[in-house]
KEKOLDREN-758895 format. One record per residue: residue number from 0; residue in three letters; x, y, z of N, C-alpha, C in turn. Coordinates in Angstrom, 2 decimals. Each point is the difference from the previous one (the first is absolute). Layout:
% KEKOLDREN-758895
+-----+--------+---------+---------+---------+---------+---------+---------+---------+---------+---------+
! num ! residu !    n.xx !    n.yy !    n.zz !   ca.xx !   ca.yy !   ca.zz !    c.xx !    c.yy !    c.zz !
+-----+--------+---------+---------+---------+---------+---------+---------+---------+---------+---------+
! NUM !    ALA !       X !       Y !       Z !       X !       Y !       Z !       X !       Y !       Z !
...
+-----+--------+---------+---------+---------+---------+---------+---------+---------+---------+---------+
END
This chain:
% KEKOLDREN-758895
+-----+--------+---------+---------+---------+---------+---------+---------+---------+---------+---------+
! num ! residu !    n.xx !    n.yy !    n.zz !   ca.xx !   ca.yy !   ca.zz !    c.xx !    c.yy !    c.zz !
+-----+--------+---------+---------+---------+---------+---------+---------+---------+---------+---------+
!   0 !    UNK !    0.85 !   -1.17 !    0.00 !   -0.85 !    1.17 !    0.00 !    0.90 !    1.24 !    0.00 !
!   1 !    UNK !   -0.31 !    0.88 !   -0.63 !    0.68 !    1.10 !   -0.28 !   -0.05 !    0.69 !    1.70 !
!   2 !    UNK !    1.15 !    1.01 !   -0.03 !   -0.14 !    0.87 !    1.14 !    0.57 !    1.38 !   -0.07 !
!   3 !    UNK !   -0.94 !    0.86 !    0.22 !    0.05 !    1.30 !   -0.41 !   -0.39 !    0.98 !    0.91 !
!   4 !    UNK !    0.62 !    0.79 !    0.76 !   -0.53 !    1.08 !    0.95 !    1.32 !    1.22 !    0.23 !
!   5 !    UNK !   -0.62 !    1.00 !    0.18 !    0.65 !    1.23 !   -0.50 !   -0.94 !    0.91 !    1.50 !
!   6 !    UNK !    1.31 !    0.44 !    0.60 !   -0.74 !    1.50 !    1.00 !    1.17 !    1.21 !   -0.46 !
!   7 !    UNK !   -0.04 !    1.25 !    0.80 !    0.69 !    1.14 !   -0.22 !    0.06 !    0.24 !    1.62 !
!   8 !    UNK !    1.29 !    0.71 !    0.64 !    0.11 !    0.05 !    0.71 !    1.00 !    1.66 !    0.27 !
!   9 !    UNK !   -0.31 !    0.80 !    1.38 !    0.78 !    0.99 !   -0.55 !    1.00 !    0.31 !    0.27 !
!  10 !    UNK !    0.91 !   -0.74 !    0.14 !    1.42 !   -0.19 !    0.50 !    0.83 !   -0.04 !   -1.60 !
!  11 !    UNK !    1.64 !    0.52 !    0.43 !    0.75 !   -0.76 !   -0.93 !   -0.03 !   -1.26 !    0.21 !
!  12 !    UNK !    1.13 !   -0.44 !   -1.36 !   -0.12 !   -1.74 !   -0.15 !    1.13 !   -0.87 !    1.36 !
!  13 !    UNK !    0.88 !    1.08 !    0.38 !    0.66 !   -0.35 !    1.05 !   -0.78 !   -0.39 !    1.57 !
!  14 !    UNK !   -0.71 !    1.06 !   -0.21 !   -0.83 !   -0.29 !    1.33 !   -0.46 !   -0.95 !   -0.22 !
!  15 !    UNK !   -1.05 !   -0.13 !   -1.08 !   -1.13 !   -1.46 !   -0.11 !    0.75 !   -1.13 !    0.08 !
!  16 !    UNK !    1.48 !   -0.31 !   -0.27 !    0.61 !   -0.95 !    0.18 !    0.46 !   -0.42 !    1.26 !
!  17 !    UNK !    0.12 !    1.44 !    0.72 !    0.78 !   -0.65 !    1.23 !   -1.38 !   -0.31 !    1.22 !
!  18 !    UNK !   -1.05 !    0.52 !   -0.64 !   -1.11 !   -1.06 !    1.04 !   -0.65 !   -1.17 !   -0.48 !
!  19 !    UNK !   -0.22 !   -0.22 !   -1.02 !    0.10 !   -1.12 !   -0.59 !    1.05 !   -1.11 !    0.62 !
!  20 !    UNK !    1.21 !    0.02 !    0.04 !    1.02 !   -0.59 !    0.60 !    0.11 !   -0.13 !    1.35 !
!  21 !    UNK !   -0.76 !    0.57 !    0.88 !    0.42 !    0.42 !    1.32 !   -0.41 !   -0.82 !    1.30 !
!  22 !    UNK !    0.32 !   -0.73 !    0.19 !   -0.50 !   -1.52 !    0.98 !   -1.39 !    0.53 !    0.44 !
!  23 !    UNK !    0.31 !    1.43 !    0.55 !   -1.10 !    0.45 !    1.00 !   -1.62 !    0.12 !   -0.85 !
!  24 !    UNK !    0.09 !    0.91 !   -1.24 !   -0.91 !   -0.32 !   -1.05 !   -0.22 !   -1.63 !   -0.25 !
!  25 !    UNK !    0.90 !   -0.83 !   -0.52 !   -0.22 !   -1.30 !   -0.25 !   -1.24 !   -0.53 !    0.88 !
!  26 !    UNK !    0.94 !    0.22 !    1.40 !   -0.79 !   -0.96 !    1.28 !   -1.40 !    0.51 !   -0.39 !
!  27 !    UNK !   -0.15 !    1.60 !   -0.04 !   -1.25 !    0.46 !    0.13 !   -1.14 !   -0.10 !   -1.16 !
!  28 !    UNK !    0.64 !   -0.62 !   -0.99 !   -0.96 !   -0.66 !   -1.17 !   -0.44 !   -0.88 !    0.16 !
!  29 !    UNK !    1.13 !   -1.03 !    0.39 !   -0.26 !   -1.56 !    0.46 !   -1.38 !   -0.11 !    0.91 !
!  30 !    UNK !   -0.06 !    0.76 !    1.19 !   -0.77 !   -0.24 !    1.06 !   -1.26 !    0.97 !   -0.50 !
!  31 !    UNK !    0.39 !    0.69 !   -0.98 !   -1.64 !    0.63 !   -0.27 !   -0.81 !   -0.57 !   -0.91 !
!  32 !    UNK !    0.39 !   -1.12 !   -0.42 !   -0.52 !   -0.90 !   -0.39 !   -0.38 !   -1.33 !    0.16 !
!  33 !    UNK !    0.22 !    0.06 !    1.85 !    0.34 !   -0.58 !    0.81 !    0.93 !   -1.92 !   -0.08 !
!  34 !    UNK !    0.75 !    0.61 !   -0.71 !    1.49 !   -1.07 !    0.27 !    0.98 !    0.65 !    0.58 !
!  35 !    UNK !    1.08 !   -0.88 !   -0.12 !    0.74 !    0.22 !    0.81 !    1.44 !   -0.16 !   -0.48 !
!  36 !    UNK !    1.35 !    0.94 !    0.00 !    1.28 !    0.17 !   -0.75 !    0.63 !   -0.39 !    0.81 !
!  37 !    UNK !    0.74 !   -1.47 !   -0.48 !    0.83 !   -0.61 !    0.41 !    1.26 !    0.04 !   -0.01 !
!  38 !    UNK !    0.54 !    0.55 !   -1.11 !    1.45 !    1.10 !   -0.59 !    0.02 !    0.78 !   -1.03 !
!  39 !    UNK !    1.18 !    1.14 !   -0.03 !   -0.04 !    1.02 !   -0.60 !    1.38 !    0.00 !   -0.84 !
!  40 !    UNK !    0.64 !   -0.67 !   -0.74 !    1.17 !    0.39 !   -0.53 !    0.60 !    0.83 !   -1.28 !
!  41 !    UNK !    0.68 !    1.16 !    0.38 !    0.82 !    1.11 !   -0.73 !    0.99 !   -0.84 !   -0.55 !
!  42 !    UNK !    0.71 !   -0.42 !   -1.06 !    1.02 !   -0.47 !   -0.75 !    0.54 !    1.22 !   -1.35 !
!  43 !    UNK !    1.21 !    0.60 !    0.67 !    0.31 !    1.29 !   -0.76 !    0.00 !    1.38 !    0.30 !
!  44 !    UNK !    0.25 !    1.02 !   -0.28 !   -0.45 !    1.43 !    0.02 !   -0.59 !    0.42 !   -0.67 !
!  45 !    UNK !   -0.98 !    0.39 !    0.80 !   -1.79 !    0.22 !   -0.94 !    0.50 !    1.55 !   -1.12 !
!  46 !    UNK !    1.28 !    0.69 !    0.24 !    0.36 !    1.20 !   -0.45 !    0.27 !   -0.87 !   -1.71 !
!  47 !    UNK !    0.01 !   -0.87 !    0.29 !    0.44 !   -0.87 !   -1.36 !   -1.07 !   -1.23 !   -0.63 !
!  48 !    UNK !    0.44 !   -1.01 !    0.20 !   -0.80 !   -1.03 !   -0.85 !    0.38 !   -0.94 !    1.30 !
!  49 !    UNK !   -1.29 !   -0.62 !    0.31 !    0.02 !   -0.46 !    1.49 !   -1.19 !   -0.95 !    0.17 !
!  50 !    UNK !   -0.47 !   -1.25 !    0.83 !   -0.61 !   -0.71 !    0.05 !   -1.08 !    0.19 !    1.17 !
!  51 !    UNK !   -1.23 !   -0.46 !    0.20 !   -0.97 !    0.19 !    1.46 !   -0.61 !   -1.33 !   -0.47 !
!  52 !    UNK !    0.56 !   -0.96 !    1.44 !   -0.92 !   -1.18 !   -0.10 !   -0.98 !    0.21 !    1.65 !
!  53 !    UNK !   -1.34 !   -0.32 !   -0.76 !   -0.88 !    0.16 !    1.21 !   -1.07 !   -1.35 !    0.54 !
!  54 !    UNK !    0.48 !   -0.49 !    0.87 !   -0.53 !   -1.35 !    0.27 !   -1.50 !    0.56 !    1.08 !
!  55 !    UNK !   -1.55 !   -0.06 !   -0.60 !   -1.15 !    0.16 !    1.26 !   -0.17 !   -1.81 !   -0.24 !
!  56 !    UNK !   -1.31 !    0.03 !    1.20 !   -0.78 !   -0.75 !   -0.16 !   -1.16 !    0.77 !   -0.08 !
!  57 !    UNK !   -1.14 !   -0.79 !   -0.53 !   -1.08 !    1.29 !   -0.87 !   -1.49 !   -1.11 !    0.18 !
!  58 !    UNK !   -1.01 !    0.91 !    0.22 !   -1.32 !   -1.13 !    0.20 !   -0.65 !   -0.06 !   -1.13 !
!  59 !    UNK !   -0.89 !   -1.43 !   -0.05 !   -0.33 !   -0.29 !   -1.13 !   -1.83 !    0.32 !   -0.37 !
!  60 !    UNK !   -0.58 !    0.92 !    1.38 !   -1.27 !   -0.30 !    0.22 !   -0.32 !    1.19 !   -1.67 !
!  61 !    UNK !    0.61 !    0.50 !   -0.17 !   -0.37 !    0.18 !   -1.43 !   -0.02 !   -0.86 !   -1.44 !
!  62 !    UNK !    0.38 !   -0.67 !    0.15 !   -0.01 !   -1.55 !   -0.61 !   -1.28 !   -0.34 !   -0.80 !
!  63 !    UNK !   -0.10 !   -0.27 !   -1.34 !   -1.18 !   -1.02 !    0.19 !   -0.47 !   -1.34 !    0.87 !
!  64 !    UNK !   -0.65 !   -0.54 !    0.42 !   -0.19 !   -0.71 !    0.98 !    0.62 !   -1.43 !   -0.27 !
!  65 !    UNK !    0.07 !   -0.59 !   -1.39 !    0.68 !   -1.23 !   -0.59 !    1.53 !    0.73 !   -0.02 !
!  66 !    UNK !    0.50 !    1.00 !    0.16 !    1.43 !    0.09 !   -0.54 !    0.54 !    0.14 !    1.60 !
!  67 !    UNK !   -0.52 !   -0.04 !    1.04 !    0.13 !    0.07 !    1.42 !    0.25 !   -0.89 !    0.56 !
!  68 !    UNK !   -1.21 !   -1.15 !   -0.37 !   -0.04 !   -1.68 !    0.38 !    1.20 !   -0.17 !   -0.52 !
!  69 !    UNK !    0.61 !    0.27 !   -1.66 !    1.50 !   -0.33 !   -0.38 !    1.15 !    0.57 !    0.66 !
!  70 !    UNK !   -0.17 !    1.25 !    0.78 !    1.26 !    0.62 !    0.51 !    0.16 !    0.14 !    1.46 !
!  71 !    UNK !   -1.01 !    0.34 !    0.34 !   -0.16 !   -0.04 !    1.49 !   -0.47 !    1.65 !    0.51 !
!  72 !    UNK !    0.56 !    0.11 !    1.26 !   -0.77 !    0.87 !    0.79 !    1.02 !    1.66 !   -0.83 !
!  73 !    UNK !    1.21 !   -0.48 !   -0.16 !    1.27 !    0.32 !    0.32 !    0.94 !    0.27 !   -0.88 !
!  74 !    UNK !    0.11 !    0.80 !   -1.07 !    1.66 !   -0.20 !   -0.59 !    0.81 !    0.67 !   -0.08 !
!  75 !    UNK !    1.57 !   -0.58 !   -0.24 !    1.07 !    0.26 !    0.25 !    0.66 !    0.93 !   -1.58 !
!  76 !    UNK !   -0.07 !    1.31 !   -0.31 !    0.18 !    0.22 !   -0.86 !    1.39 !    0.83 !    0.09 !
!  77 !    UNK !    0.99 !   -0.14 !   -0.95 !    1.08 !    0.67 !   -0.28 !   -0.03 !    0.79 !   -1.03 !
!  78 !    UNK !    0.76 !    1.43 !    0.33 !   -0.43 !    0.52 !   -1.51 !    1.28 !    1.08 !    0.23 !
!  79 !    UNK !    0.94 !   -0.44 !   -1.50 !    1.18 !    0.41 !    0.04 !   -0.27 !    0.95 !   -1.75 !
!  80 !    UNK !    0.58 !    1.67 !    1.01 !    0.31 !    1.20 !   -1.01 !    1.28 !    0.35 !   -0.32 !
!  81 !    UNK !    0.24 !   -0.48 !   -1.54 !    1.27 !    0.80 !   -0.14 !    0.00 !    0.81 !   -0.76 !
!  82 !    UNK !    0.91 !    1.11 !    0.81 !   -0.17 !    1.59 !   -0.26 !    1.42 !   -0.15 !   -1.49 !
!  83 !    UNK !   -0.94 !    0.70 !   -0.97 !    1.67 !    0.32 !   -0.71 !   -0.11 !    1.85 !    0.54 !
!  84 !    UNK !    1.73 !    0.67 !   -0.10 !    0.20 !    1.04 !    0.16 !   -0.92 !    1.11 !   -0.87 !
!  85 !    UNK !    0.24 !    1.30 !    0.99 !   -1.33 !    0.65 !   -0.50 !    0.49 !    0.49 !   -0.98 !
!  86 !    UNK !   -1.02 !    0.74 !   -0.93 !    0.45 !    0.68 !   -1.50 !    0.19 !    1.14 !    0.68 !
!  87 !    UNK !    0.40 !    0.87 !   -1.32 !    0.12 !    1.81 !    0.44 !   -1.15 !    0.65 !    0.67 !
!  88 !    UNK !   -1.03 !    0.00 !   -0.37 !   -1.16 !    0.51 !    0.59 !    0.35 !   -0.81 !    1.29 !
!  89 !    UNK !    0.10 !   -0.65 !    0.97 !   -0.78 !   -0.97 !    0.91 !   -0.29 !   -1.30 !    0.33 !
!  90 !    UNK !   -0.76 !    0.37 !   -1.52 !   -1.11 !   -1.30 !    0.10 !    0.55 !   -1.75 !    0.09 !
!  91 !    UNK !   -0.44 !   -0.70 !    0.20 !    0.36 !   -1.20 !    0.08 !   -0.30 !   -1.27 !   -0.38 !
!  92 !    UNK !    0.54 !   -1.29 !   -0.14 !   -0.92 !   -0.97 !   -0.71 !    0.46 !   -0.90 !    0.96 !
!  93 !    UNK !   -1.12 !   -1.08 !    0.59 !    0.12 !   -1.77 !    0.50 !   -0.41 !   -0.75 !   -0.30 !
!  94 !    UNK !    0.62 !   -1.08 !   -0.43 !   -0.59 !   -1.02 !   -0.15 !   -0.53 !   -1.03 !    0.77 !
!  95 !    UNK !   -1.16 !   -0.04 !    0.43 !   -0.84 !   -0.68 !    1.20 !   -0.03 !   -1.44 !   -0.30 !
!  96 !    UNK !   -0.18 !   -1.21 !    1.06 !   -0.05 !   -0.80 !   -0.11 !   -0.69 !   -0.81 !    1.17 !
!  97 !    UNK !   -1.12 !   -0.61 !   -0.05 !   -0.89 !   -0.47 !    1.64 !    0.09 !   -1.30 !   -0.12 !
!  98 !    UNK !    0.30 !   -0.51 !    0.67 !   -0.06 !   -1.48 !    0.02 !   -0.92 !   -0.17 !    1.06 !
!  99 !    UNK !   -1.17 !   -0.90 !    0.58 !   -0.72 !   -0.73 !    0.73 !    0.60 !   -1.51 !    0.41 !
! 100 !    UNK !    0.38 !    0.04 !    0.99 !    0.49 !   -1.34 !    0.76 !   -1.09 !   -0.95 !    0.08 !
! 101 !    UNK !    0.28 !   -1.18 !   -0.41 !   -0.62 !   -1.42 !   -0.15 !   -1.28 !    0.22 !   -1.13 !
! 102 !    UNK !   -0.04 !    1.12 !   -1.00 !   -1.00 !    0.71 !   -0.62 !    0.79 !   -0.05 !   -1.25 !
! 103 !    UNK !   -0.78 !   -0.68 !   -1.25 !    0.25 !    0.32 !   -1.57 !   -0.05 !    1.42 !   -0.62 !
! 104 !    UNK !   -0.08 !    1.40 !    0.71 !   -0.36 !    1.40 !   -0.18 !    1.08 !    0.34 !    0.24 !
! 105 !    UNK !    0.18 !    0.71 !   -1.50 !    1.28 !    0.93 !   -0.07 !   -0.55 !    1.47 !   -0.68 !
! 106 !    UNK !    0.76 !    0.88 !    0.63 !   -0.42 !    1.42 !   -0.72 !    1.41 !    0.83 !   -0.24 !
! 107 !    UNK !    0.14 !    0.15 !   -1.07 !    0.91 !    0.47 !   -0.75 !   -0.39 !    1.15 !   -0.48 !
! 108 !    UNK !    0.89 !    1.39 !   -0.03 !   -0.18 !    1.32 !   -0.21 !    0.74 !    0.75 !    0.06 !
! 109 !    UNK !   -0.34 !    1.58 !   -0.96 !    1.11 !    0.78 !    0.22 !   -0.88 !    1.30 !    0.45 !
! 110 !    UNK !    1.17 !    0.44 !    1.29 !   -1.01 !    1.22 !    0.56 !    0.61 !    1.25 !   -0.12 !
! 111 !    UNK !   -0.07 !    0.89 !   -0.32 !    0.47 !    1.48 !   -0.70 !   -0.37 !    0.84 !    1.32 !
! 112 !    UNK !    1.35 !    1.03 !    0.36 !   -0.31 !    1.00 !    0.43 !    0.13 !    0.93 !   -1.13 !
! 113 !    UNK !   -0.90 !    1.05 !   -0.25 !    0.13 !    0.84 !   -0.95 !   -0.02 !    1.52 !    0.25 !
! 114 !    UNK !    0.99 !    0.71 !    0.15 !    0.05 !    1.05 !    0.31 !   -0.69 !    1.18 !   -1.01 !
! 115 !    UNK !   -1.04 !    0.87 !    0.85 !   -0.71 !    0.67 !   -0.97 !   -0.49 !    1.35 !    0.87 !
! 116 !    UNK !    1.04 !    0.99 !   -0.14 !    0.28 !    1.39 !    0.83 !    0.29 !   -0.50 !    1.22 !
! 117 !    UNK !   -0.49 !    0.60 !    0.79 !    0.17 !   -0.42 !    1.51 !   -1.14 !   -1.55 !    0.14 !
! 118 !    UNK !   -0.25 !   -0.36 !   -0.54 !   -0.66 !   -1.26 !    0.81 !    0.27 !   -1.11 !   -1.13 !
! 119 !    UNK !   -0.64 !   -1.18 !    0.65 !    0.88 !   -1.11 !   -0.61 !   -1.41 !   -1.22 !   -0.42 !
! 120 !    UNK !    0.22 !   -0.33 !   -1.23 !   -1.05 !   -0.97 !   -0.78 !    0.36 !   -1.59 !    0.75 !
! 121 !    UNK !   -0.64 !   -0.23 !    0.76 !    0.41 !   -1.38 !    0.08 !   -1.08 !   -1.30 !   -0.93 !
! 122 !    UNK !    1.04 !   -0.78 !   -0.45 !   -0.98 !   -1.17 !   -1.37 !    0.74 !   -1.06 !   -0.01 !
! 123 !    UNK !   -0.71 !   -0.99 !    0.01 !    0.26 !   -1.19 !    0.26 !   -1.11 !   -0.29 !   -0.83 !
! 124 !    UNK !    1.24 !   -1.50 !   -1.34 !   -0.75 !   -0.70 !   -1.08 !    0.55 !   -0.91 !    0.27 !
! 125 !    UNK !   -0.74 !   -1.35 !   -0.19 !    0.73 !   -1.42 !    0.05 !   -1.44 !   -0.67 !    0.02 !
! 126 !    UNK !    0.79 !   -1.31 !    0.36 !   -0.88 !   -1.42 !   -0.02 !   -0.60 !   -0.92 !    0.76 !
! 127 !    UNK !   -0.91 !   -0.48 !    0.97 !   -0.17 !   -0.71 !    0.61 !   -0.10 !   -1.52 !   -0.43 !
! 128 !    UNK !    0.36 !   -1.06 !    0.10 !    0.13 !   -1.42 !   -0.37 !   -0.02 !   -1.04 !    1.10 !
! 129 !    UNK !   -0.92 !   -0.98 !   -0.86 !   -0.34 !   -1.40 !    1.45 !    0.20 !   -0.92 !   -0.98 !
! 130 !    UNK !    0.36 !   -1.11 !    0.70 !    0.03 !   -1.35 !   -0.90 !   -0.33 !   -0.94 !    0.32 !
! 131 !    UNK !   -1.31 !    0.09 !    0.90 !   -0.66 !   -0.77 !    1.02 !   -0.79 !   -0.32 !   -1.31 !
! 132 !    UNK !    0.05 !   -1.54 !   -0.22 !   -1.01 !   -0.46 !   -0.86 !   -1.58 !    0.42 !    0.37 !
! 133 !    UNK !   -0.74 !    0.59 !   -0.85 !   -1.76 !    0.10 !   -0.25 !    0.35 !    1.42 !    1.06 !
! 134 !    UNK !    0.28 !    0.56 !    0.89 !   -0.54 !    0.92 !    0.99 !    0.92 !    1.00 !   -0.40 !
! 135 !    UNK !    1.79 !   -0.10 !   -0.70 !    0.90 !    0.92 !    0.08 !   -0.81 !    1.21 !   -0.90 !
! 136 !    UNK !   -0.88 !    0.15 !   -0.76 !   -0.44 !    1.27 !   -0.35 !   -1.10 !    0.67 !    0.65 !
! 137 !    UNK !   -0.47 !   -0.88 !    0.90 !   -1.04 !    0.84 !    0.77 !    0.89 !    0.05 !    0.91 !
! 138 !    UNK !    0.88 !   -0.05 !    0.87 !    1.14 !    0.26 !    0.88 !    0.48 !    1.56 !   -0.38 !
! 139 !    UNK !    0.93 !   -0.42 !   -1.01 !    0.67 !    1.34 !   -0.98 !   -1.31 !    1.46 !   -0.28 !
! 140 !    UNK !   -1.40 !   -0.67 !    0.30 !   -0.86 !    1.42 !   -0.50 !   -0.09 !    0.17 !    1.00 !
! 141 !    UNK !   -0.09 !   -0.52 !    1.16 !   -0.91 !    0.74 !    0.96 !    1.53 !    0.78 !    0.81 !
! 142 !    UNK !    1.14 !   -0.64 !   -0.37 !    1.55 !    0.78 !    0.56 !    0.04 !    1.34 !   -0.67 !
! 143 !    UNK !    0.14 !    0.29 !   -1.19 !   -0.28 !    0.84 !   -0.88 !   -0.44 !    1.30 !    0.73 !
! 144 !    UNK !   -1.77 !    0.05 !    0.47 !   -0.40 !    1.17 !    0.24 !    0.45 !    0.70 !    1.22 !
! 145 !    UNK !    0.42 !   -1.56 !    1.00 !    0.69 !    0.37 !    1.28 !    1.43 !    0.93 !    0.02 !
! 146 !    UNK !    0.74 !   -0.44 !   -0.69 !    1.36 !   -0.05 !   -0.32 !    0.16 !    1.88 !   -0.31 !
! 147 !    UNK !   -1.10 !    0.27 !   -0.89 !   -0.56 !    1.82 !   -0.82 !   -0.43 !    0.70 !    0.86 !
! 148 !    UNK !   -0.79 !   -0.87 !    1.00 !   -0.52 !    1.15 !    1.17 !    0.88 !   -0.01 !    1.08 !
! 149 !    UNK !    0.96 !   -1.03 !   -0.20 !    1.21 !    0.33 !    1.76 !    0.93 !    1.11 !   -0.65 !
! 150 !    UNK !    0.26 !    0.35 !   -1.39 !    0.52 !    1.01 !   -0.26 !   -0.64 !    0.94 !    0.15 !
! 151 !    UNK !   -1.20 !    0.56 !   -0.44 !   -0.65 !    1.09 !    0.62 !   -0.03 !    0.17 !    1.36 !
! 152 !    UNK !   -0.28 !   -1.13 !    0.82 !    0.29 !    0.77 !    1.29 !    1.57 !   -0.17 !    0.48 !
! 153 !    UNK !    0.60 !   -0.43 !   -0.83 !    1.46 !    0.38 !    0.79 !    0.40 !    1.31 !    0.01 !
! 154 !    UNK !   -0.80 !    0.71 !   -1.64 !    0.13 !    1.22 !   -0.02 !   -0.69 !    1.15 !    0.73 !
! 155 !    UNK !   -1.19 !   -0.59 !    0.70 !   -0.43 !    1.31 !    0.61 !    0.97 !   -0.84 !    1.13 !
! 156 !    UNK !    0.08 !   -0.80 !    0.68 !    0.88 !    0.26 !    0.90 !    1.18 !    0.11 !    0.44 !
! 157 !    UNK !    1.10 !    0.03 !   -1.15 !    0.80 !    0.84 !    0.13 !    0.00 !    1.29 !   -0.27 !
! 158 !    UNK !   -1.15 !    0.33 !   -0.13 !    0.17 !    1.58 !    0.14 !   -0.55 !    0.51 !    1.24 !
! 159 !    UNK !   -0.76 !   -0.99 !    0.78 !   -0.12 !    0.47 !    1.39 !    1.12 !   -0.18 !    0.75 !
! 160 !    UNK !    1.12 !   -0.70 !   -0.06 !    0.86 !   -0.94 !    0.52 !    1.29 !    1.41 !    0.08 !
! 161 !    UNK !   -0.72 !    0.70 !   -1.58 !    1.44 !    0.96 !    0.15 !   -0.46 !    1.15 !    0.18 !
! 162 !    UNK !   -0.97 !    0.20 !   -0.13 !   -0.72 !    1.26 !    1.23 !   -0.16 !   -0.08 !    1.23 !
! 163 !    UNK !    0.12 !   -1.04 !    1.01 !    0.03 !   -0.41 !    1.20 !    1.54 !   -0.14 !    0.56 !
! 164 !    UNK !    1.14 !   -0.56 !   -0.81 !    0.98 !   -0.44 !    0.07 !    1.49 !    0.91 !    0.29 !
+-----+--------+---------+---------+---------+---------+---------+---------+---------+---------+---------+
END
């Protein structure tokens, strides 16, 4: 299933990166969606081309109810960003990658900071994929709309995060 979601935010692209990255933001996504961040790892200098692997555990009561009975209450998702160095403007590119533990769901993507005056385009395009025989595409759709709306609210809340912060 395709994956496509786009917010604007009014920060430079530096800022939006460094809360995006920031354990304390992390934790506070994780749990507002009520899971829970198990690790946070920086690999590199984010001033450059640099890695963020982020290990939650994440609930499934959004689930269809057959893809629940298959996964459980519970999963263990990893999802590793690598940053290449920023261009002249700013802006930035990662290549996302989610893996689901003991789960055929992979989501593959590239997420753009895009610098545009003082505030910053954030967009994320990629793919969701299951290979759960008969269910992996109703799996992959119903990940899809979830996956578009945790970016929207990551974005309003990192912008509370950095008005509070």
């Amino acid at each position: 299933m395709a994956l496509n979601a786009s917010t604007t935010l009014p920060y430079d692209t530096a800022t939006v990166l460094g809360v995006l990255t920031d354990e304390g933001f992390v934790r506070h996504m994780s749990e507002y969606v009520g899971g829970t961040l198990e690790s946070l790892t920086v690999d590199g200098d984010p001033a450059g081309a640099f890695t963020v692997t982020a290990v939650r555990t994440l609930p499934t009561q959004r689930l269809p109810e057959m893809a629940r009975k298959f996964v459980g209450e519970t999963l263990s998702v990893t999802q590793t960003d690598r940053w290449d160095a920023p261009e002249a403007d700013g802006s930035r590119r990662a290549t996302v990658n989610m893996a689901v533990a003991n789960v055929p769901l992979t989501v593959t993507a590239v997420q753009r900071l895009v610098a545009q005056g003082t505030d910053t385009v954030v967009d994320l395009q990629g793919n969701v994929t299951s290979s759960i025989p008969f269910l992996g595409g109703k799996i992959a759709a119903s990940a899809e709309p979830m996956i578009g709306k945790a970016l929207n609210v990551q974005g309003t809340e990192a912008k509370k995060w950095l008005e509070t912060h």
